[in-house]
C-alpha positions in Angstrom: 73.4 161.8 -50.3 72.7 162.3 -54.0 69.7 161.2 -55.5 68.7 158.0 -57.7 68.5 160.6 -60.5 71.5 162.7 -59.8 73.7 159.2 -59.4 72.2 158.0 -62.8 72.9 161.4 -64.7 76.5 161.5 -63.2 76.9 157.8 -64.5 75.8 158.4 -67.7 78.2 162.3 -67.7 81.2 160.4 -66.9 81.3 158.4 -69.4 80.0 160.9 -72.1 76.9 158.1 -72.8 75.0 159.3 -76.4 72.0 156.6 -76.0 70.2 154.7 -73.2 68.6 151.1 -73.9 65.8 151.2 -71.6 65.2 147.2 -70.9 62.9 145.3 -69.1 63.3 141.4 -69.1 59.9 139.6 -70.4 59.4 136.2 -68.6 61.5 134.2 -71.5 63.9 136.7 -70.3 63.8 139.0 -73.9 65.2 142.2 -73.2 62.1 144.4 -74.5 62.3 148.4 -73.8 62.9 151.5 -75.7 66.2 152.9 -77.1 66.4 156.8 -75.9 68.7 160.0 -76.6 70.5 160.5 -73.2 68.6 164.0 -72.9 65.4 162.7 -72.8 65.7 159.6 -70.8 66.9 161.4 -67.8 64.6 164.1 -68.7 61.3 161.5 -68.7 62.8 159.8 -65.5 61.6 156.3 -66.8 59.4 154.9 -69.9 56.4 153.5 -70.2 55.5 150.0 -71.7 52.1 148.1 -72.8 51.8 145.7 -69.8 50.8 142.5 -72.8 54.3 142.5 -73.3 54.8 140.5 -70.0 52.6 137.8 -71.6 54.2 137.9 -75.0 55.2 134.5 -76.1 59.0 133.4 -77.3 57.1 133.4 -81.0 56.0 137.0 -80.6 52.6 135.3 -79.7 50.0 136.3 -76.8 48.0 134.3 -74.6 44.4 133.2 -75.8 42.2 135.9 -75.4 40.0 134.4 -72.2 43.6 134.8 -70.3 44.7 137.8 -71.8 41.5 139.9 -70.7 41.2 138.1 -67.1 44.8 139.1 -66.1 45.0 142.4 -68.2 42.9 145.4 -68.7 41.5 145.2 -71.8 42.2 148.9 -72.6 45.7 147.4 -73.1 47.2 149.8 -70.4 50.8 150.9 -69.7 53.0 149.9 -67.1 55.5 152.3 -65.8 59.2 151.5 -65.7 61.8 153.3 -63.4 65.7 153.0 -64.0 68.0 150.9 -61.7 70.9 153.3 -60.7 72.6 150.1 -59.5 71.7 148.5 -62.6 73.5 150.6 -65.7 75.7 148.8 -68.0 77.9 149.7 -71.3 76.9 148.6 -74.1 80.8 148.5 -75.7 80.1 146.7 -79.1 78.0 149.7 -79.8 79.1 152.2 -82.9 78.7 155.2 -80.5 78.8 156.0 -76.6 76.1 153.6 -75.3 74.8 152.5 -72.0 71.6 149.9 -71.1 70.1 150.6 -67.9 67.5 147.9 -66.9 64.6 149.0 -65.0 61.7 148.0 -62.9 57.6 147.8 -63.7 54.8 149.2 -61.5 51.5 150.1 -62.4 49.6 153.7 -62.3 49.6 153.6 -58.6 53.4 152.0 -57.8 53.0 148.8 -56.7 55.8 146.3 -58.3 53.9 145.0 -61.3 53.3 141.2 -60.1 54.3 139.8 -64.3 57.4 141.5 -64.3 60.7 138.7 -63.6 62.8 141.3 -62.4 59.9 141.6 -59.2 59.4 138.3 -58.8 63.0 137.5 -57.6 62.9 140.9 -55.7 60.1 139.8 -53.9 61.8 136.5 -53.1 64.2 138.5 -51.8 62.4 140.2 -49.5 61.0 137.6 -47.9 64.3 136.3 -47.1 65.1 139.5 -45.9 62.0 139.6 -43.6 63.8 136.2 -41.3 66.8 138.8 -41.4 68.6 136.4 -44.2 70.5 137.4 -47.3 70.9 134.3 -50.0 74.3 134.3 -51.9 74.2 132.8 -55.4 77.1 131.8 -57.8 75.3 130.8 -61.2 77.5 128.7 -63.9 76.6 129.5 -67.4 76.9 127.0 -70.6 76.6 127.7 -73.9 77.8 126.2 -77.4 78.9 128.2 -80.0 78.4 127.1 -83.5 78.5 127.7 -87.4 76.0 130.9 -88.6 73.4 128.8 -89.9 70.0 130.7 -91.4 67.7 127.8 -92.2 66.3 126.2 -88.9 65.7 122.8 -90.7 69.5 122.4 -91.0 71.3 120.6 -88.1 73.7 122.9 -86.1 78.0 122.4 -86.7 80.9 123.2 -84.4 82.1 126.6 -86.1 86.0 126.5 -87.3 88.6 127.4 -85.1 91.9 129.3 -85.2 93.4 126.1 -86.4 91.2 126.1 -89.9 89.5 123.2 -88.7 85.9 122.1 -86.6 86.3 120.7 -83.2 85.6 116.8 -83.6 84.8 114.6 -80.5 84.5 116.0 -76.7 87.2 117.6 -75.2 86.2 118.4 -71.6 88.6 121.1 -70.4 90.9 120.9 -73.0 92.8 124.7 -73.0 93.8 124.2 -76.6 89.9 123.4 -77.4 88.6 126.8 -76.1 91.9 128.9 -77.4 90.7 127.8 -80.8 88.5 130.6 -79.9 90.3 132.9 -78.3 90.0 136.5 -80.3 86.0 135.8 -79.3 86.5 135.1 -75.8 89.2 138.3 -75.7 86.4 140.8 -76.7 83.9 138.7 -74.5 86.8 139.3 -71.1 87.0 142.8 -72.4 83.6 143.5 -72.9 82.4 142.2 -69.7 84.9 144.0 -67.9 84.4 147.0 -69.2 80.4 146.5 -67.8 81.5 145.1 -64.5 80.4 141.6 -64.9 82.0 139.0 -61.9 82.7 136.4 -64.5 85.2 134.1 -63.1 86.7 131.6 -65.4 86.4 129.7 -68.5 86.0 126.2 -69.2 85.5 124.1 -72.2 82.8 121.8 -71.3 82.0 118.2 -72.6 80.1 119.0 -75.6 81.9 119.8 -78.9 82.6 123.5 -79.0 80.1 123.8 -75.6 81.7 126.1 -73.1 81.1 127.4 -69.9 81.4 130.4 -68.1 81.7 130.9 -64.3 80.6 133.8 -62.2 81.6 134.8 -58.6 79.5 134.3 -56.0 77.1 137.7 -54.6 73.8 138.9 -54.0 71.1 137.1 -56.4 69.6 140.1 -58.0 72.8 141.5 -59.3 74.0 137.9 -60.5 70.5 137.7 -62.4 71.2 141.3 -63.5 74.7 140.3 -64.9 73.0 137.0 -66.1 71.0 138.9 -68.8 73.4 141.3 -69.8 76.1 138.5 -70.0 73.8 136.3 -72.8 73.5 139.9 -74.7 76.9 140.6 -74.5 78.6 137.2 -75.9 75.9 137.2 -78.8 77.4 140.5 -79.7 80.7 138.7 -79.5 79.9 135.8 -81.1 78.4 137.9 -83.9 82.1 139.7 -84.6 83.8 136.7 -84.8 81.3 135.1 -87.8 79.4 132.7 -85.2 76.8 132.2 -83.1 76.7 131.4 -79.6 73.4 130.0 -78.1 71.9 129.0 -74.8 69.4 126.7 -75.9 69.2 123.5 -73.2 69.5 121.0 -76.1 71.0 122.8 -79.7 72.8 119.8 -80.9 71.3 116.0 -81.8 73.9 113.3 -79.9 76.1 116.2 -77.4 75.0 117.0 -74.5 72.9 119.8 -72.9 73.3 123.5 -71.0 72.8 124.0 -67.6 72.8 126.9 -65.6 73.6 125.5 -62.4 72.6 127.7 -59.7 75.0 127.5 -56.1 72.7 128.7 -53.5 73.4 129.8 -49.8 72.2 131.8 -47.0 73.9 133.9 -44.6 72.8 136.1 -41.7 72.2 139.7 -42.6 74.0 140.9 -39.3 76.4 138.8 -38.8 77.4 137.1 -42.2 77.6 133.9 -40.7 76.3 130.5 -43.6 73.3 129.5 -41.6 73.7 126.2 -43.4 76.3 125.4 -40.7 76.6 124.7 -37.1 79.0 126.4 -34.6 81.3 123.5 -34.9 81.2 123.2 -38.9 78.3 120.5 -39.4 75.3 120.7 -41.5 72.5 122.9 -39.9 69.2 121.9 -39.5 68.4 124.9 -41.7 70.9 123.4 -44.3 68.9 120.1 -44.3 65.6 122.4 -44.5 66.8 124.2 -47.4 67.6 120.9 -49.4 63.9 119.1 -48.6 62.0 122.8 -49.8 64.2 122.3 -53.2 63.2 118.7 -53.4 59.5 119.1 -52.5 58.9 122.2 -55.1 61.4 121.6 -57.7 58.9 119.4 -59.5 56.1 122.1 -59.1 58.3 125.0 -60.4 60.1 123.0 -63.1 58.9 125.3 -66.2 60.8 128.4 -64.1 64.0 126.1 -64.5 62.9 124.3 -67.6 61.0 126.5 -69.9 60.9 125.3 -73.5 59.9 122.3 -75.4 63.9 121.9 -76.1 64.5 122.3 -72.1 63.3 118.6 -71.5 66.1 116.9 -74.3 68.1 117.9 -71.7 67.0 115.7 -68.9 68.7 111.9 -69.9 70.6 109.6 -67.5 74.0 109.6 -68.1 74.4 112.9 -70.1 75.7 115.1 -66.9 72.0 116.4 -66.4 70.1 115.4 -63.5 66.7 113.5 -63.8 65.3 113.5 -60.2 65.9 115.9 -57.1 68.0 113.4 -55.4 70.6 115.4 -53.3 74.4 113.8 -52.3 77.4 115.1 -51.4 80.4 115.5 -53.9 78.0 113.7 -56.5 77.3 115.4 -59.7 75.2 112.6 -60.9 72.5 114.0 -58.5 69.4 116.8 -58.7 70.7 118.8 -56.1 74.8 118.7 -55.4 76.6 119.8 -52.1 80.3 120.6 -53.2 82.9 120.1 -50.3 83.4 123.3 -48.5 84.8 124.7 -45.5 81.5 125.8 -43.0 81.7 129.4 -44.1 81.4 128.4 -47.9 78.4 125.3 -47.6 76.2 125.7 -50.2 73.5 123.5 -52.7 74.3 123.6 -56.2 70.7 123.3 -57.8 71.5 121.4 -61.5 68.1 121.4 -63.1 67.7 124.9 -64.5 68.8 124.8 -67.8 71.0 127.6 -70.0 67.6 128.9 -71.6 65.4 129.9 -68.1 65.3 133.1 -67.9 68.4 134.2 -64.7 65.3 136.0 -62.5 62.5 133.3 -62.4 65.5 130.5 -62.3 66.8 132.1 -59.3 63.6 133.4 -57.6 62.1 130.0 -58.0 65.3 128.3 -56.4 65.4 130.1 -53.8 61.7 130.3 -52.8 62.0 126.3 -53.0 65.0 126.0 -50.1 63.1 129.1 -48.1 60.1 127.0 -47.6 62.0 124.5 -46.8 63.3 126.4 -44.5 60.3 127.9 -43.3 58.3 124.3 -42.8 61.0 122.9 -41.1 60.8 120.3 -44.1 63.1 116.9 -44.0 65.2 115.6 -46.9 65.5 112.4 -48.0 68.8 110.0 -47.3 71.8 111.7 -49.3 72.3 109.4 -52.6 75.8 107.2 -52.4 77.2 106.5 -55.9 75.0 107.0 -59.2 71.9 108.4 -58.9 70.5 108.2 -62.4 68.4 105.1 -61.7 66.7 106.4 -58.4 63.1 107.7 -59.4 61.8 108.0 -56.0 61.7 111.9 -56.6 60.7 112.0 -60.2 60.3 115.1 -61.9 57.6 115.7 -64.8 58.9 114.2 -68.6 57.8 117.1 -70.4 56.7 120.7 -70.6 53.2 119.7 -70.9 53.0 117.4 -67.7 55.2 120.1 -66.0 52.9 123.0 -66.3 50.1 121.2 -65.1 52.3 120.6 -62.1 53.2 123.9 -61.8 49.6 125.4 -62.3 48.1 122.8 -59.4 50.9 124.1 -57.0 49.2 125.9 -53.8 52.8 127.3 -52.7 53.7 128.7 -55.8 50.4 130.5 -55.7 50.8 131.6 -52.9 54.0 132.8 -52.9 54.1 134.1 -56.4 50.6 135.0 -56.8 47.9 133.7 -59.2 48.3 136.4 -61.6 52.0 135.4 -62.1 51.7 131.6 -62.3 48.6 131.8 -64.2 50.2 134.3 -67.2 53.6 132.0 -67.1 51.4 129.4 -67.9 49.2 130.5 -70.2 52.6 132.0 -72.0 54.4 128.4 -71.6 51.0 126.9 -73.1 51.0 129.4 -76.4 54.8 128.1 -77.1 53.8 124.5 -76.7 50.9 124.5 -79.1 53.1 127.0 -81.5 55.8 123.8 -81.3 53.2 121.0 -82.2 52.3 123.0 -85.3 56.0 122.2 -86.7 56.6 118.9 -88.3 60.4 117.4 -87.5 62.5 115.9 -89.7 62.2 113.1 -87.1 59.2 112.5 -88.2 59.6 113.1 -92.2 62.3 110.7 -92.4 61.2 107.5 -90.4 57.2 107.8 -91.0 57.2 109.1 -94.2 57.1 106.1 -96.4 56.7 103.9 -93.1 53.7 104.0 -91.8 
């Protein structure tokens, strides 16, 4: 069997590859790395990165300094990063022959470096694997795209179409809506074909020019692989075409926000049966386990699903994003939603992580949530009939603020994730909030300016 560094070198041969992006993903889900001549990245086997990067803010900020020495040496040490072989992409809007290959942290001694996202999912995994289950994920992306705009106190606009004019009004689903953009989304099919991306299909979504993008269902680490090169890739898109395509949670005052709804199920590593059925197609108990562990920890991990200031504009009754961890069946008006499925194909579509959490934490966190439901034997509440807006029985934190106090007084996540990890994504999450309160809105220029 060839090695991880013969199968990387024959990748990178084949398809006569000038230049390697080395990338890590930083917990906002930045792709931070080195760019490298082919020669010497397979040469060097690996790069090495400062470790503070892991606790680098969205800003380019770091942590207070109290953190920043108790959870990092204060020598400002390096991490060591080895390349994926089953994670090397092209890089096809590049000028010459490019590849970016995503790799893995450790530290001087090679245990998985506990900061890194890509690690944290991983070790989700693991313990999945360790009840001999495998979780199967199908993430649906959405994202607006919208006129180049280069001062930030300027509200966004729908770009203009093929047609010579801007989208007005919503137009869920409309085919003609998303053709306006069709030489975009042409490159973006291309592009992501060309890296071996499962995207499935398109759909204009309910916003004005917000759109949505579907992927196949597979293994959760290589869905939140394809996540992170997918948001790079239809930038780069975007970018040709004169626009801008962003996965903020909430870009646009009045439309609504982006979700990345997460479908989550479990099989059995032997024999690929769904564990969230019965032998005679019911819900399992497991099933009913899975849904209690989201609805129990959801409110404790809610800055892995909800990380920004912007994330919580999202959450508003009656703007097709949930406001509770309610759970019914067919009901998208609900937390957590179980689509109608043949037994094989029952699953839990989780509809609170937003476009902006970064694919590894949103997906590690999800999944730890149904596993310890799963492991506690945990019991759900009564599915929700109708609308589920008003029920607040299961109420989940208003803002970022309230939710990282949540999320740094949760003895599961700490235990699970380690202290080290939920302490430094808090402390991160904490920089960006006091970065945010530094800003003065236009909210507040225009109605308390000559008001109060």
């Amino acid at each position: 069997m060839a090695s991880k560094q013969d199968r990387l070198s024959s990748w990178l041969q084949e398809r006569r590859i000038i230049e390697v992006e080395c990338l890590v993903s930083d917990l906002n889900g930045i792709a931070r790395g080195k760019i490298a001549p082919t020669s010497k990245f397979l040469a060097e086997r690996g790069m090495r990165l400062p470790e503070s990067v892991l606790l680098q803010s969205v800003t380019g900020d770091y942590v207070e300094d109290e953190v920043y020495y108790e959870l990092l040496d204060p020598a400002d040490i390096d991490m060591f990063c080895r390349p994926d072989d089953n994670a090397m992409f092209l890089v096809p809007w590049a000028a010459e022959p490019t590849a970016m290959v995503i790799h893995d942290s450790y530290d001087k001694v090679g245990n998985p470096t506990d900061l890194a996202p890509r690690n944290v999912l991983k070790h989700v995994l693991k313990l999945y694997a360790e009840q001999g289950w495998q979780p199967i994920v199908a993430p649906e992306m959405e994202f607006y795209l919208t006129q180049r705009c280069d001062d930030p106190d300027y509200p966004l606009q729908p770009p203009v179409g093929r047609s010579g004019r801007q989208e007005t009004g919503r137009q869920s689903f409309s085919i003609d809506a998303a053709n306006e953009f069709d030489p975009l989304f042409e490159d973006m099919y291309a592009w992501c074909e060309a890296q071996g991306l499962d995207l499935d299909t398109l759909i204009h979504e309910e916003g004005t020019t917000q759109m949505e993008i579907n992927f196949r269902h597979g293994d959760a680490l290589h869905l939140a692989d394809q996540i992170f090169v997918f948001k790079r890739t239809l930038r780069e898109a975007a970018f040709k075409h004169g626009v801008t395509a962003t996965f903020m949670a909430k870009p646009m005052t009045g439309e609504p926000g982006s979700a990345m709804h997460l479908h989550q199920s479990v099989v059995d590593r032997l024999s690929g049966r769904n564990v969230f059925s019965n032998a005679d197609g019911s819900m399992s108990e497991l099933f009913l386990n899975h849904i209690a562990g989201l609805q129990k920890l959801i409110p404790e991990a809610l800055p892995l699903f909800a990380p920004n200031v912007n994330s919580f504009r999202r959450f508003l009754p009656d703007t097709s994003a949930p406001v509770n961890v309610e759970w019914g069946e067919e009901n998208r008006t609900a937390g957590l939603r179980v689509p109608d499925a043949n037994p094989q194909n029952r699953r839990v579509e989780n509809r609170l992580p937003g476009a902006d959490a970064n694919p590894y934490l949103a997906i590690a966190a999800s999944l730890l949530c149904g596993y310890v439901g799963m492991l506690e034997g945990l019991h759900p509440s009564p599915p929700v009939k109708g609308r589920a807006y008003q029920r607040r029985n299961l109420r989940l934190p208003l803002n970022l603020e309230a939710a990282l106090e949540a999320m740094e007084q949760s003895k599961t996540l700490e235990r699970y994730l380690g202290r080290r990890f939920c302490r430094g994504y808090v402390a991160v999450k904490r920089v960006e909030n006091e970065n945010f309160k530094r800003v003065i809105s236009s909210w507040e220029r225009e109605f308390l300016l000559l008001s109060v």
